[in-house]
C-alpha positions in Angstrom: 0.0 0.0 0.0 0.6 3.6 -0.9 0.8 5.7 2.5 -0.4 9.1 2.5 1.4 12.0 3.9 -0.1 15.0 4.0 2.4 17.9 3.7 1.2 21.8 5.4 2.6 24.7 4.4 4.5 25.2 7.8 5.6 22.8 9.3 5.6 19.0 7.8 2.7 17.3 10.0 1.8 13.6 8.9 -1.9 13.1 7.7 -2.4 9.3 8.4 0.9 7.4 9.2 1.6 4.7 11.6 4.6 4.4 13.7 7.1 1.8 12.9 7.0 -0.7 15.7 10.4 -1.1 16.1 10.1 -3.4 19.7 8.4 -6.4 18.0 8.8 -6.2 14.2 6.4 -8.4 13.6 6.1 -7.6 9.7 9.7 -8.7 9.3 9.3 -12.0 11.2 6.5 -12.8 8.6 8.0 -11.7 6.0 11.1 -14.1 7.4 8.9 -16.9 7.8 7.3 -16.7 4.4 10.6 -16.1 2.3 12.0 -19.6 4.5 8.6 -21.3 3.7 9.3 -20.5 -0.3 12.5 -21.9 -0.1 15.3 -18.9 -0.9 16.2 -21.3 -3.9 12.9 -20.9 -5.1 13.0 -17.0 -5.4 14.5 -15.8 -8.7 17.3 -13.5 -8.1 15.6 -10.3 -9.5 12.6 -10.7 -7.3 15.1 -11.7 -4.4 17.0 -8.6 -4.6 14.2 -6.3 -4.8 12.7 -7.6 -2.0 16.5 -7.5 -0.1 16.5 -3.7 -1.3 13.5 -3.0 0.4 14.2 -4.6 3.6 17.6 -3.1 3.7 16.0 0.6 2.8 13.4 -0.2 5.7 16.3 -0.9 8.2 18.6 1.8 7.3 16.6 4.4 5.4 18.5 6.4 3.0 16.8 9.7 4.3 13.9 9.8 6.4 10.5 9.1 5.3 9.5 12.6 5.2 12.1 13.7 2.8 11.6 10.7 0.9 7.8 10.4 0.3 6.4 11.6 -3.3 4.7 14.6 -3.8 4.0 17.4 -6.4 5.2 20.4 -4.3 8.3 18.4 -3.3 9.3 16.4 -6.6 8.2 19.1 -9.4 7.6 22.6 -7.6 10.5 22.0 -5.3 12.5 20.1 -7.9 13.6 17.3 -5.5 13.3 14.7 -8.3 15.7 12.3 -6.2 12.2 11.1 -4.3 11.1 9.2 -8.0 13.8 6.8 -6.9 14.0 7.0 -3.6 9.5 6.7 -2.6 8.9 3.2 -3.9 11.0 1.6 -1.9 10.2 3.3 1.5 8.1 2.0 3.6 5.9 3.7 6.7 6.3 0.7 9.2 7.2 -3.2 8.9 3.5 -4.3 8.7 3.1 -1.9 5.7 7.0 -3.6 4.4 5.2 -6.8 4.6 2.1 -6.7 3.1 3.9 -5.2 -0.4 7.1 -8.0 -0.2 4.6 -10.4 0.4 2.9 -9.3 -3.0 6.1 -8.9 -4.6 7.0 -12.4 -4.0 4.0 -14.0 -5.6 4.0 -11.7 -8.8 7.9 -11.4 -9.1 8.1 -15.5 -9.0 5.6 -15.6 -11.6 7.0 -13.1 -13.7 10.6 -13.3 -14.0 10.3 -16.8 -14.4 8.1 -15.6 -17.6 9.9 -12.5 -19.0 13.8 -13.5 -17.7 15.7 -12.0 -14.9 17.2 -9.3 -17.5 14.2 -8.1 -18.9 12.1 -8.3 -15.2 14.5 -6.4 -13.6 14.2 -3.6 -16.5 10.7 -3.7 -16.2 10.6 -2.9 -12.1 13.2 -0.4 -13.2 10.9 1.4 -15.5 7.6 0.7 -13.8 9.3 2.3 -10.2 10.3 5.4 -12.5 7.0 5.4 -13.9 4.6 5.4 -11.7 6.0 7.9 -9.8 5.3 10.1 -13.0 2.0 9.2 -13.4 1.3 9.4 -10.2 2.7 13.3 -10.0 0.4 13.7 -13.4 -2.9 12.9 -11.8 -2.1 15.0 -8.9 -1.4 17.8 -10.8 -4.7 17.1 -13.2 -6.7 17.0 -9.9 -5.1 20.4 -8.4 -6.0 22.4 -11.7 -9.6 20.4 -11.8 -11.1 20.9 -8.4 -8.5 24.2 -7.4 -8.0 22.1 -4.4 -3.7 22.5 -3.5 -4.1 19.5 -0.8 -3.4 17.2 -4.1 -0.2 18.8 -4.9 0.5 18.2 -0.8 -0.2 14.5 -0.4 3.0 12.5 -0.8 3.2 8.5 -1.0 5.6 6.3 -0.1 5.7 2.2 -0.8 5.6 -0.3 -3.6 2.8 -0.9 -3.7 1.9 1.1 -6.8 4.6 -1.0 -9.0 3.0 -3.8 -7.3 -0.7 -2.9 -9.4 1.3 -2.2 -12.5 3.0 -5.7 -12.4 -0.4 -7.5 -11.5 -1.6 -6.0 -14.6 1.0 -7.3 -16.2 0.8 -11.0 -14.7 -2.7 -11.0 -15.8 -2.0 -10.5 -18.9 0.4 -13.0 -19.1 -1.4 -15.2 -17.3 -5.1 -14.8 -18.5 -7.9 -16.3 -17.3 -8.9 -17.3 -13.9 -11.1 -16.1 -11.3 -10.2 -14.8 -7.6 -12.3 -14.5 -4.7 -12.3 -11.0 -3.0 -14.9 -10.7 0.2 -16.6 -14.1 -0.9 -17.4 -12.7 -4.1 -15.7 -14.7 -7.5 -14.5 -11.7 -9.8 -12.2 -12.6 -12.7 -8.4 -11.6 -12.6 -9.0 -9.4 -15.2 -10.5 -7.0 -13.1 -9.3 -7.6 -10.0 -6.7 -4.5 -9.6 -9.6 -2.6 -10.0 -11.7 -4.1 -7.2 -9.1 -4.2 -5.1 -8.2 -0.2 -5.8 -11.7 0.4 -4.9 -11.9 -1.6 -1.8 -8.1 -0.7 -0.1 -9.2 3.3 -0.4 -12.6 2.5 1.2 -11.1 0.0 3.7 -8.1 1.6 4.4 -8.4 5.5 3.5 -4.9 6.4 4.6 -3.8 4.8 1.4 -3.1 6.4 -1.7 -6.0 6.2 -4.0 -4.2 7.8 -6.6 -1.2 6.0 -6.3 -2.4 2.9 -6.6 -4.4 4.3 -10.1 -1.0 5.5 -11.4 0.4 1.8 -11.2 -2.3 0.4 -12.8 -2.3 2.8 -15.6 1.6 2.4 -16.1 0.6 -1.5 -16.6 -2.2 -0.7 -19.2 0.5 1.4 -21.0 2.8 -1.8 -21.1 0.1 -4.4 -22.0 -2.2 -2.7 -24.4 0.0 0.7 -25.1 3.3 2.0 -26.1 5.1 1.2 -23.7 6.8 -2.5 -24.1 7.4 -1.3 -27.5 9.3 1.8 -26.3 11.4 -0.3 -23.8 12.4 -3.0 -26.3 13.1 0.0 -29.1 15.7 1.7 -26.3 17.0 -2.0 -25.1 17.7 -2.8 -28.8 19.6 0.7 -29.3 21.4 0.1 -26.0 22.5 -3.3 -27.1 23.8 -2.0 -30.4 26.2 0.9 -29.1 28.0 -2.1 -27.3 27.5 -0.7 -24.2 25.1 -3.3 -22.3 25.5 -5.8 -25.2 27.9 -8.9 -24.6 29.5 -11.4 -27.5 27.1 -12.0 -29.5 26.3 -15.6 -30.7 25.2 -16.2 -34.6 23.4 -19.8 -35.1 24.0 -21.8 -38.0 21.6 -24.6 -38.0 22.9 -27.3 -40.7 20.3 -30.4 -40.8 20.5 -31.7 -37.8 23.3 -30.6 -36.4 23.0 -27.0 -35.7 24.8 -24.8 -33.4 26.4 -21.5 -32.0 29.5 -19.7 -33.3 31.0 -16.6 -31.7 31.1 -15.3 -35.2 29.3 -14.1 -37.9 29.0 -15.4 -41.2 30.5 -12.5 -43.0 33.2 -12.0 -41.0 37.0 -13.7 -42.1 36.8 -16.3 -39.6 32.7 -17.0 -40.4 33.9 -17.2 -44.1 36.7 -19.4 -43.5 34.3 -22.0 -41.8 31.8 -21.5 -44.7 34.3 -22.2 -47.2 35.2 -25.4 -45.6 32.0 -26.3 -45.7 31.1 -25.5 -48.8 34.5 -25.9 -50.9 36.1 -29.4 -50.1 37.9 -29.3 -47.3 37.9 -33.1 -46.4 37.7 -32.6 -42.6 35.7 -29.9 -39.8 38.5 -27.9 -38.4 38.1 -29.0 -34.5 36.6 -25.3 -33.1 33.9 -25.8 -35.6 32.3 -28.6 -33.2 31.1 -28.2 -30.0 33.5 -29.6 -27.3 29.8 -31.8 -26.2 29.1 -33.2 -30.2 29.6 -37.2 -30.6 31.9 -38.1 -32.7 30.6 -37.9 -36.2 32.1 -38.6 -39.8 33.2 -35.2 -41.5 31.1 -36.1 -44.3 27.5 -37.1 -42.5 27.4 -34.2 -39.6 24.5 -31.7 -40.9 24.7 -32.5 -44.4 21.9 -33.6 -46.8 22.3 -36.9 -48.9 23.4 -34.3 -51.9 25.6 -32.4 -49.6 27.3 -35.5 -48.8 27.9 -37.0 -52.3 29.4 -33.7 -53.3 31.6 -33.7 -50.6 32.5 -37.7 -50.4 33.4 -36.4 -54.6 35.1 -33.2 -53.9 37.5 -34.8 -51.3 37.5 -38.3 -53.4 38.7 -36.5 -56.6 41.2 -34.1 -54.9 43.1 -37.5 -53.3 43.7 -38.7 -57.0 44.6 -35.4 -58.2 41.3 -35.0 -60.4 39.8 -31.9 -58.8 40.4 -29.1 -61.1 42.0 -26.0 -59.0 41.0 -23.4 -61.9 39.8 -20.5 -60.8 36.7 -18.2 -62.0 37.1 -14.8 -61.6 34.3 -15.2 -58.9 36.6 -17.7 -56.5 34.8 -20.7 -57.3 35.8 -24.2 -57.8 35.2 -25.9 -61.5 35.1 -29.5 -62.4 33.1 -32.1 -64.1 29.9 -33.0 -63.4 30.0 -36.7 -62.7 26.8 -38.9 -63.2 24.7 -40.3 -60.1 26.2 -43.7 -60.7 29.4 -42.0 -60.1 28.7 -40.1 -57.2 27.4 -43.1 -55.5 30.7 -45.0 -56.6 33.3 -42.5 -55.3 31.5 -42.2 -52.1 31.7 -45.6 -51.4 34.9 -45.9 -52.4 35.6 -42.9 -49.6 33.6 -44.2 -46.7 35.3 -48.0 -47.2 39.0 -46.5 -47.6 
């Protein structure tokens, strides 16, 4: 949940925010017990670092909450945009830290095992950012609309806001369903919007708003621009070298395909097509993976017609009948032997 702060003109005062119970921590025991009831092993490492992030930032709080909480007089009029980063993963007290983890852990599972670690943890990266904007938008749009300034005064802290954007997200990932709120079976499709309803009238301190902003970020990524966007920048990212590593090119031959560190127009890619493709009677050893059975040079990934013209190619050059005259286009000529022949010479190679 989103926790409201409610920010005067003179001084700070806090609208609705609980103290941290500090003598029990009873939030961080459950939160204990349910990360040891998971299993660690069972948490990918994405969702486990988050949720190490947030505990850590709950323990030892990189500023204090007031000066860390979200608002449009602090963020935008006072240009303190360090709080975009610094708000989701603040938390008013450990009941409050363990109601979001706990969430955290059931979507983050889900999700990173669907989308990869890489491209989850660019997603929380992007939805934290995010909603934080959205969230200042809608503040701002409700200041001008109802000439009310207590808007631009509310400030929010928790994750709760990524946490609606990612549920929108695993829904639609995951479609289908049905979950049971108060009793009542609604289907997951619309259950970030119950529940936004029922935390703000069950829980008013919340942030109503915040909560919207999340879910809104996640329409943007499902049905809007947004994944788009992110996979246009990751792509330019990657191709400026900076974030990309070696890249692998594939070469799937038959049934023997597999990676090369190189591509095939580069001198060593053209090498290892030319001794595919121009007689050379055996695979140079880098060409095969170190965990490939032992297979004749002739038979690995080639077709039947591949491998008569190669059993005649090296079958021709061992009896000094492969014609080394060059074309101007640095091709090999010779004779075009019948069937019957192939079939002959190749014999002839396999039993020698």
């Amino acid at each position: 949940m989103w926790l409201c702060i409610l920010v005067a003109n003179n001084p700070l005062y806090v609208f609705q925010m609980r103290n941290r119970h500090r003598g029990s921590n009873l939030g961080l025991l459950l939160l204990a017990s349910q990360v040891f009831q998971l299993g660690i092993d069972n948490i990918p490492p994405v969702t486990l670092a988050t949720l190490g992030l947030n505990v850590y930032l709950f323990l030892f709080p990189f500023k204090p909450l007031l000066q860390a909480c979200l608002s449009v007089r602090e963020a935008y009029w006072y240009r303190d945009w360090s709080r975009l980063l610094l708000s989701p993963f603040h938390h008013a007290d450990d009941m409050h830290l363990y109601f979001n983890m706990a969430s955290l852990l059931w979507k983050g599972i889900r999700l990173e095992r669907k989308l990869g670690g890489a491209w989850f943890a660019y997603l929380l990266s992007v939805f934290s950012a995010l909603t934080g904007l959205v969230y200042l938008l809608l503040e701002m749009g409700l200041t001008h609309m109802t000439e009310d300034s207590s808007y631009s005064l509310q400030c929010a802290v928790g994750f709760s806001g990524v946490l609606f954007g990612l549920k929108v997200v695993n829904n639609h990932y995951h479609p289908g369903g049905t979950t049971y709120i108060l009793g009542l079976p609604v289907a997951n499709r619309y259950t970030c919007w119950v529940e936004l309803v029922l935390i703000h009238i069950m829980n008013p301190g919340t942030s109503f708003v915040g909560h919207l902003a999340g879910i809104l970020v996640g329409l943007l990524y499902t049905t809007g621009p947004l994944k788009s966007l992110m996979k246009t920048f990751a792509g330019f990212v990657t191709s400026t070298g900076q974030y990309g590593g070696q890249q692998t090119y594939y070469n799937s031959s038959g049934y023997s395909g597999y990676g090369r560190p190189y591509p095939p127009n580069s001198q060593y890619g053209q090498q290892s097509f030319n001794r595919r493709h121009y007689g050379a009677p055996y695979r140079q050893q880098n060409d095969i993976p170190p965990s490939a059975p032992p297979q004749h040079p002739y038979t690995a990934g080639l077709s039947e017609d591949e491998q008569y013209e190669a059993a005649l190619r090296a079958s021709l050059n061992d009896r000094g009948g492969f014609t080394q005259a060059r074309s101007s286009h640095d091709t090999y000529v010779h004779s075009n032997p019948t069937l019957e022949e192939i079939r002959r010479l190749r014999l002839q190679r396999f039993n020698s």
